[in-house]
Backbone as JSON, one array per atom type, in Angstrom:
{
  "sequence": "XXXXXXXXXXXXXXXXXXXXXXXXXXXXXXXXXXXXXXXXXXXXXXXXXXXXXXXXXXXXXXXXXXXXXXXXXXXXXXXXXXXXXXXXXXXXXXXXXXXXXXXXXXXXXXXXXXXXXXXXXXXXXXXXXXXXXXXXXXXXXXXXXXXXXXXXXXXXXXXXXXXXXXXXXXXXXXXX",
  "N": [[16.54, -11.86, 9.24], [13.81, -10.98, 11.23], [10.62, -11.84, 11.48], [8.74, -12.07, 13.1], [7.44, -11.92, 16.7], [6.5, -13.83, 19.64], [5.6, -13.76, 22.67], [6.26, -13.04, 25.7], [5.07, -9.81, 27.54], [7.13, -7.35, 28.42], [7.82, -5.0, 29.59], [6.01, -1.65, 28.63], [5.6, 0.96, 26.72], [4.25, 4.11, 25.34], [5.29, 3.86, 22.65], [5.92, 1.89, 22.23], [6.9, -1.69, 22.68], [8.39, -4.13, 24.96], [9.23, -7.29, 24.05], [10.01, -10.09, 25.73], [11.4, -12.98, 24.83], [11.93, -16.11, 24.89], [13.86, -15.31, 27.26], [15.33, -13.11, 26.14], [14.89, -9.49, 25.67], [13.11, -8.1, 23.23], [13.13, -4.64, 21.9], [10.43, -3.06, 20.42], [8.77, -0.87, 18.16], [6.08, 0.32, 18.11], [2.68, 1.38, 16.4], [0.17, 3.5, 17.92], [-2.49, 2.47, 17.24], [-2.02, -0.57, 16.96], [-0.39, -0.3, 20.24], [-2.59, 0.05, 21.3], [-3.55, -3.06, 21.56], [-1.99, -4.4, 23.17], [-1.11, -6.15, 25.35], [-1.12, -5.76, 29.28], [1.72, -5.23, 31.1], [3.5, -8.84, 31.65], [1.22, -10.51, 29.96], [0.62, -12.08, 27.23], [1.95, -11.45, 23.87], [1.77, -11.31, 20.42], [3.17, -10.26, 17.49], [3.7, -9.14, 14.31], [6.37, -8.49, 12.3], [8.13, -5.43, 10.77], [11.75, -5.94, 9.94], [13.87, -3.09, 10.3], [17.13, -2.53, 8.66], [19.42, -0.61, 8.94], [22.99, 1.18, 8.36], [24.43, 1.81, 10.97], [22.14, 0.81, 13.14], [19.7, -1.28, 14.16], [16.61, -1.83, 14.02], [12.67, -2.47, 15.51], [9.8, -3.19, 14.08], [6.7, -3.67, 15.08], [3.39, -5.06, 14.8], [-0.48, -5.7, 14.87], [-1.31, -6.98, 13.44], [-1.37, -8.42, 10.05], [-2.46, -7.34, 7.89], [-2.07, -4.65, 8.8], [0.54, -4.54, 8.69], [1.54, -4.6, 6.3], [0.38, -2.59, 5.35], [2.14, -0.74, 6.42], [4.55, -1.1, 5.49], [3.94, -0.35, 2.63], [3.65, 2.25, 2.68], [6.16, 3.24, 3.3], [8.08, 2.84, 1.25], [7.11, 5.22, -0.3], [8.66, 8.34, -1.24], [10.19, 9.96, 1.06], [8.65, 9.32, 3.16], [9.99, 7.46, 6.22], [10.19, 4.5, 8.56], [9.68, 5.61, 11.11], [7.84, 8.01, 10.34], [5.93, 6.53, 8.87], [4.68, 4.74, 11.13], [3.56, 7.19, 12.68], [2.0, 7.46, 10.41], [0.37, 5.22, 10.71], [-0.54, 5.51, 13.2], [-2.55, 8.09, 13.07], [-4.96, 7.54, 12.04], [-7.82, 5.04, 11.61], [-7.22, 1.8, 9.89], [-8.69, 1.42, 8.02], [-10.04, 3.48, 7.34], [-7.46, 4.97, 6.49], [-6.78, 3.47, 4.63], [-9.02, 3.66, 2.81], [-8.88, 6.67, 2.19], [-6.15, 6.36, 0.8], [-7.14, 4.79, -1.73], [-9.25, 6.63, -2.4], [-7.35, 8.5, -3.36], [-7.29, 10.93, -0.96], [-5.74, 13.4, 0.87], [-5.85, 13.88, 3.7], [-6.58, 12.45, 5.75], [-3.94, 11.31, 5.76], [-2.31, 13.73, 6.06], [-2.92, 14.79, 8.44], [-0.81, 13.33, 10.31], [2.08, 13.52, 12.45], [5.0, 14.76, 11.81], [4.13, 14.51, 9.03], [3.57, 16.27, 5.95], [1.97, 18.68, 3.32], [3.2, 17.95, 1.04], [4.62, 15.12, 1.13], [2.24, 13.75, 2.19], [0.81, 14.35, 0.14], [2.09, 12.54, -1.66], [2.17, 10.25, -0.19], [-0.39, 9.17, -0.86], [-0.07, 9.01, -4.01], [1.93, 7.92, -4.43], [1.02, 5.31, -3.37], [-0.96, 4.49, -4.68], [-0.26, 2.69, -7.16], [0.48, -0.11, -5.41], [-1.69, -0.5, -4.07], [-3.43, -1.49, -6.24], [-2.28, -3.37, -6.83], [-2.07, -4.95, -4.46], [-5.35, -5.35, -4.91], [-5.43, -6.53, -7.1], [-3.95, -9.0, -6.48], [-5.95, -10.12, -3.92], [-8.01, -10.27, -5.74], [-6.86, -12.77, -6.5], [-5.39, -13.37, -8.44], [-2.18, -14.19, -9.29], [1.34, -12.87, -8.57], [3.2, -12.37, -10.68], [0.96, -12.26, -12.44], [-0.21, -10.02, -11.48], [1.36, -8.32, -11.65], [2.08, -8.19, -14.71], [-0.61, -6.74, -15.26], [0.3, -4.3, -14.02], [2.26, -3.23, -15.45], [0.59, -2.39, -17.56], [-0.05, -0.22, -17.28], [-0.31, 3.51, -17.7], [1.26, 5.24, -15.61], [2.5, 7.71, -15.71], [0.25, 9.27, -15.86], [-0.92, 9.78, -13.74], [-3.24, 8.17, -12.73], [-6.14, 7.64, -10.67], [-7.11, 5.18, -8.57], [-9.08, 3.38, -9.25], [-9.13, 3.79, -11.46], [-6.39, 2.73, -12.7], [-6.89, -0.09, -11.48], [-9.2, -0.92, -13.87], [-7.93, -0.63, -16.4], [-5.57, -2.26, -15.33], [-7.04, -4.69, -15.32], [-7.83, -4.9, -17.75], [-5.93, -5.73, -19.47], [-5.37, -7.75, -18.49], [-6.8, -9.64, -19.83], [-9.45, -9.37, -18.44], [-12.92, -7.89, -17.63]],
  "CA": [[15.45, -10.91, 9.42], [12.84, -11.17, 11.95], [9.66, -11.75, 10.65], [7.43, -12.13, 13.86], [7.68, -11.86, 17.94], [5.93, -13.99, 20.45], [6.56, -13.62, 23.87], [5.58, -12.16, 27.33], [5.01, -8.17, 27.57], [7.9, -7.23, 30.12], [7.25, -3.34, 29.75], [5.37, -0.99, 27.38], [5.39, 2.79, 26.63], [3.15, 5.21, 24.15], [5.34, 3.92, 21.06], [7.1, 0.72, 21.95], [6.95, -2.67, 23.68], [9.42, -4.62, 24.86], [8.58, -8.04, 24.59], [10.49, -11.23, 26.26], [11.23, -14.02, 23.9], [13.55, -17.26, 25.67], [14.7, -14.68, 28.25], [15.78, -11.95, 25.69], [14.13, -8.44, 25.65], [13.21, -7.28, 21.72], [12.19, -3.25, 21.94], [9.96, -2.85, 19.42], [8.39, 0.41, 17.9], [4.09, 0.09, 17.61], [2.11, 2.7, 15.95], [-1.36, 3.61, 18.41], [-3.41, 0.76, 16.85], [-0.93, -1.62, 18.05], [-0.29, -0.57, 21.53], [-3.95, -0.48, 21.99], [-3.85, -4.28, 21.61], [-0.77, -4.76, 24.08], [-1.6, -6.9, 26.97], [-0.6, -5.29, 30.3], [3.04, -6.22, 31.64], [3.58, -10.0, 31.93], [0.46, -10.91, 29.09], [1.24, -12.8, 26.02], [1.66, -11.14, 22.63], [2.25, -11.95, 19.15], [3.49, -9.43, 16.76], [4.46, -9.26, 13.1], [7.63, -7.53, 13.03], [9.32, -5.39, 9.95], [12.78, -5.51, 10.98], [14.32, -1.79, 9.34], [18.64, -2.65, 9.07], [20.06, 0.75, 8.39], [24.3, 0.61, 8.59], [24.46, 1.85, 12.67], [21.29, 0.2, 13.81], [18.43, -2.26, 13.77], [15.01, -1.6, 14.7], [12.42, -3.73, 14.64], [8.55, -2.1, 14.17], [5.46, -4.75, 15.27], [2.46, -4.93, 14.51], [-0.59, -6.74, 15.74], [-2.1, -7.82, 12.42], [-0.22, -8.46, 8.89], [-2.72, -6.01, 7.36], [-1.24, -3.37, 9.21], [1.94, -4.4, 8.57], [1.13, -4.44, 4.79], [0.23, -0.98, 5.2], [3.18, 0.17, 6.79], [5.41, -1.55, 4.41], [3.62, -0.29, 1.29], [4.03, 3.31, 3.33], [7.65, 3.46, 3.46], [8.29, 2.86, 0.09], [7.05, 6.62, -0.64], [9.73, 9.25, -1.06], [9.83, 10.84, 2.21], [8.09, 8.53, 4.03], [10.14, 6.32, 6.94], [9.47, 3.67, 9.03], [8.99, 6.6, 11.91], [6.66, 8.63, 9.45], [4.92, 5.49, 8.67], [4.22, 4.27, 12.6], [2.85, 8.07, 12.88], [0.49, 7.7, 9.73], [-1.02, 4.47, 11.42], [-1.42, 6.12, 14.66], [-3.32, 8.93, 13.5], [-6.46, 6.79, 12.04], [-7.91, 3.91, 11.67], [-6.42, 1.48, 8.83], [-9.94, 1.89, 7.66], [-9.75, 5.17, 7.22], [-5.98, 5.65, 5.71], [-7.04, 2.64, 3.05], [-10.18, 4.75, 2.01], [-7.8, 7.59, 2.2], [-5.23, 6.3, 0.21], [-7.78, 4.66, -2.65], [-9.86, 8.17, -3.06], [-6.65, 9.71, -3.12], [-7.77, 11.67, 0.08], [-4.58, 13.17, 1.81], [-6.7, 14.81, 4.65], [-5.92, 11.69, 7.03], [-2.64, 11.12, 6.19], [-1.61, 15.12, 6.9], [-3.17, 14.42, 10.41], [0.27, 12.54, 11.06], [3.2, 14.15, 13.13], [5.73, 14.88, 10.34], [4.0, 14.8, 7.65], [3.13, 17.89, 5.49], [1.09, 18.34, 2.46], [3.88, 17.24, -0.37], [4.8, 13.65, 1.66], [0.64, 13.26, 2.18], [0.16, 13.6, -1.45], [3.17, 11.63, -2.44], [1.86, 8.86, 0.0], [-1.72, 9.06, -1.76], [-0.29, 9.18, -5.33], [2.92, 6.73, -4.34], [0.15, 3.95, -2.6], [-1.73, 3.84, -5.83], [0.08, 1.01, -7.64], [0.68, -0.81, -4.08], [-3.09, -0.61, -3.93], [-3.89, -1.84, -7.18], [-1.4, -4.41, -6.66], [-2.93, -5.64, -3.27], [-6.52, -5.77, -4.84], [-5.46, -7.86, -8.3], [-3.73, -10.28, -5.67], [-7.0, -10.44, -3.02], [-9.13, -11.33, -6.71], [-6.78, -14.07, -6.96], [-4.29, -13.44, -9.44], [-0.91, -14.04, -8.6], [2.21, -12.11, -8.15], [3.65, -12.1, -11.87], [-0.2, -11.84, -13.62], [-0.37, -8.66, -11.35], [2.96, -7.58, -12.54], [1.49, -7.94, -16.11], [-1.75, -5.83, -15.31], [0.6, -3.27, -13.38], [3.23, -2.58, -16.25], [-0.09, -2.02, -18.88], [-0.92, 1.14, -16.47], [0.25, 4.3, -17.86], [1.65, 5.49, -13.95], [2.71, 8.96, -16.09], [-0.89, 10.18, -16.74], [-1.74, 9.46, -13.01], [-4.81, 7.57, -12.93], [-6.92, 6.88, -9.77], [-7.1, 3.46, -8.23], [-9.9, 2.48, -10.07], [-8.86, 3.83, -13.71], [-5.68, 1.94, -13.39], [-7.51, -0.96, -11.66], [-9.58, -0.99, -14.81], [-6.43, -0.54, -16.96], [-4.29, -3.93, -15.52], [-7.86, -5.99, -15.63], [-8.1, -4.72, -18.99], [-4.53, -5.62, -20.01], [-5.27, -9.39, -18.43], [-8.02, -10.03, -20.44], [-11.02, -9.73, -17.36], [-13.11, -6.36, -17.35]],
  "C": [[14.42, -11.52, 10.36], [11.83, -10.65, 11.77], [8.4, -11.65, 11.69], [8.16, -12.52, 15.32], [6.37, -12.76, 18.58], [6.35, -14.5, 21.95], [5.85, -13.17, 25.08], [6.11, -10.42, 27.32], [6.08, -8.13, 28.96], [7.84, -5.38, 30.33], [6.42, -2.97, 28.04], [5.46, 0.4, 28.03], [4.57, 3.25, 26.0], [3.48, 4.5, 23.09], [5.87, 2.65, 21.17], [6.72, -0.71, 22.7], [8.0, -3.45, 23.66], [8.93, -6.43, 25.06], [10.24, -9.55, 24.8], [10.7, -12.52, 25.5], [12.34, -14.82, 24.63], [14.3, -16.27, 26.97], [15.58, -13.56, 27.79], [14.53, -11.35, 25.5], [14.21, -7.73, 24.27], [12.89, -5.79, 22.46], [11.89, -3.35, 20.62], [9.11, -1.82, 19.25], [6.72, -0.34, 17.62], [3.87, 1.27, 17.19], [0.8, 2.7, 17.35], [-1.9, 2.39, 18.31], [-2.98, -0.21, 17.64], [-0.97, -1.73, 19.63], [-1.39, -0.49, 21.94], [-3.96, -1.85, 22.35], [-3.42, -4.85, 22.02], [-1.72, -5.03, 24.87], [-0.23, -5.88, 28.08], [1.03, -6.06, 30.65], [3.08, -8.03, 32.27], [2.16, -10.93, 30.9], [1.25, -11.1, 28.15], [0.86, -12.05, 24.75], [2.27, -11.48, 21.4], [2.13, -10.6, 18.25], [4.3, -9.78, 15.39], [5.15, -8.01, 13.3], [8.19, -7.04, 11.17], [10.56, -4.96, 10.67], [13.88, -3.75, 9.73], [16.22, -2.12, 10.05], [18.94, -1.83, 8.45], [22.16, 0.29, 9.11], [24.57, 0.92, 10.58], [23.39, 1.43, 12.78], [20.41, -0.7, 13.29], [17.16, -2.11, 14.7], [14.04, -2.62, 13.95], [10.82, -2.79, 15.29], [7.67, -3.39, 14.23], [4.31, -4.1, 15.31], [1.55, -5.94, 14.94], [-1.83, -7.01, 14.38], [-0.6, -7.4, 10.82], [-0.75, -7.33, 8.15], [-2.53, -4.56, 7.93], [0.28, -3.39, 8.7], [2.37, -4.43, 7.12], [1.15, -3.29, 4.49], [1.78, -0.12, 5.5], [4.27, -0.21, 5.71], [5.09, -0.34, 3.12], [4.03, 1.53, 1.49], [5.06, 3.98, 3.1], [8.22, 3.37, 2.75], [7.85, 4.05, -0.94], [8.22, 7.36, -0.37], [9.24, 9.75, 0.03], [9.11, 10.54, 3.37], [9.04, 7.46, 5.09], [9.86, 5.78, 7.64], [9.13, 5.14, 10.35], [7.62, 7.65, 11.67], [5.9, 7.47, 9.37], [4.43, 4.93, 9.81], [3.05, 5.55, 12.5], [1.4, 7.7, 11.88], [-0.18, 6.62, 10.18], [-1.39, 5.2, 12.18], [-2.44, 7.47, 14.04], [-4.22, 8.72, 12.58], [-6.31, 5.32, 11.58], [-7.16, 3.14, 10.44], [-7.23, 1.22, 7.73], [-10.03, 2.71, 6.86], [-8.56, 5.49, 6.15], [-6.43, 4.57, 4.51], [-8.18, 3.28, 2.28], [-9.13, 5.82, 1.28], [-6.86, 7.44, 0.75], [-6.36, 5.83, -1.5], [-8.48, 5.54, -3.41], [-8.51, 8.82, -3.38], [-7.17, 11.1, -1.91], [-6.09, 12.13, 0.57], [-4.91, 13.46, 3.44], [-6.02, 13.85, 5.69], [-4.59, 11.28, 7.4], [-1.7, 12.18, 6.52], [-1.53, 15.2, 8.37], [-1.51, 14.37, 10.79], [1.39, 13.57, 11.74], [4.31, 13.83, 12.05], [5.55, 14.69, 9.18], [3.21, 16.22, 6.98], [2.71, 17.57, 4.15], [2.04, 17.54, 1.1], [4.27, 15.74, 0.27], [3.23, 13.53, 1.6], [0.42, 13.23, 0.87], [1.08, 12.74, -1.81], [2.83, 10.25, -1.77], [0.53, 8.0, -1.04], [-1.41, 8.46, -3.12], [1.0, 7.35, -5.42], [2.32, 4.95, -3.89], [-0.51, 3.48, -3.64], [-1.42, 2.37, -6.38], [0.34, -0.09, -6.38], [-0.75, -1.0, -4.27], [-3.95, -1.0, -4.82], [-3.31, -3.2, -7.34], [-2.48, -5.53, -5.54], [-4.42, -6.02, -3.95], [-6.23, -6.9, -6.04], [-5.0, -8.96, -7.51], [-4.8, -10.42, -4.7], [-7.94, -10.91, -4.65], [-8.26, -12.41, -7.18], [-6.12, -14.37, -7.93], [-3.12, -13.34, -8.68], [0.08, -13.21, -9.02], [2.64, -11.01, -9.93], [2.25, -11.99, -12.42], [-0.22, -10.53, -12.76], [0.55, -7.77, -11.5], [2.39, -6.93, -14.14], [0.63, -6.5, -15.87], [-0.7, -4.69, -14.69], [1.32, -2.48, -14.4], [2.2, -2.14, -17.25], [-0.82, -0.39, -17.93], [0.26, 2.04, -17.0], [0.08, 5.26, -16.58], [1.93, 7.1, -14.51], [1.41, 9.63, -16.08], [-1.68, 10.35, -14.86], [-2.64, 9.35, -12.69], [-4.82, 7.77, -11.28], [-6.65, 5.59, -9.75], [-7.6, 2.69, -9.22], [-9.54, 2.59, -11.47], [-7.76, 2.99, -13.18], [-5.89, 0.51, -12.77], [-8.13, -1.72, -13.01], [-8.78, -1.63, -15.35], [-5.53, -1.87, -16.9], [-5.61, -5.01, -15.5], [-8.15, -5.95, -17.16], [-7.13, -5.66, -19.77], [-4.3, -7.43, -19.75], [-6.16, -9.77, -19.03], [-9.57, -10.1, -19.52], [-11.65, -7.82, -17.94], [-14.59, -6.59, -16.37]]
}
């Protein structure tokens, strides 16, 4: 698996760059965000890369920070959501924006996207929750398996909000 690109820009398009590594040419898929941050042909870039191995092909999607590439991950793991749907919902706002988004349960920014429609936008909203409750018990510093703990004491049937089942797995570790 290829986990990260650095290399010389030898072309770029709207959705893709191709970048130069030892004298081989990756193509790689960017969302917007991304190719904003492409250096012109022959500039140096560094990209975190998920690589997507489906049985005919391999694509490989970069990114020009890990918290994007966090996002898109956590993305694509919604029913109905793939890595092509998930490039679109970066590109159409900030990662700002779609993490607000996704924490209010908002779907408003993630409908924006080019193929998505209102039952994938709520299913990203409602499907990002535990991803997003996940991500914040690991940024306070609990690790992998204590946010496992706090995640399995969330009743995911009653669908809470961020913050109720935030609450809910700090409850369940003994913090409140």
């Amino acid at each position: 698996m290829i986990a990260h690109l650095s290399g010389k820009v030898h072309r770029a398009g709207a959705d893709f760059v191709v970048v130069d590594v030892g004298g081989v040419g990756y193509m790689v898929s960017v969302s917007t965000t991304t190719r904003q941050k492409v250096p012109a042909a022959g500039g140096q870039v560094h990209l975190d890369i998920h690589t997507h191995v489906r049985e005919d092909q391999l694509n490989l999607y970069g990114f020009a920070s890990v918290e994007e590439l966090d996002l898109f991950e956590m993305l694509i793991q919604v029913d109905g959501v793939g890595p092509k749907v998930g490039l679109n919902i970066l590109s159409a706002a900030s990662l700002e924006v779609l993490k607000r988004a996704i924490v209010s349960e908002d779907a408003a920014p993630i409908r924006r996207a080019s193929g998505v429609g209102p039952r994938t936008a709520a299913l990203a909203g409602d499907g990002a929750v535990p991803k997003a409750v996940e991500s914040a018990l690991r940024n306070l510093g609990f690790s992998s398996q204590e946010a496992r703990v706090g995640l399995e004491a969330v009743d995911w049937k009653s669908s809470p909000s961020t913050q109720e089942a935030l609450a809910t797995a700090l409850k369940a570790m003994g913090r409140k």
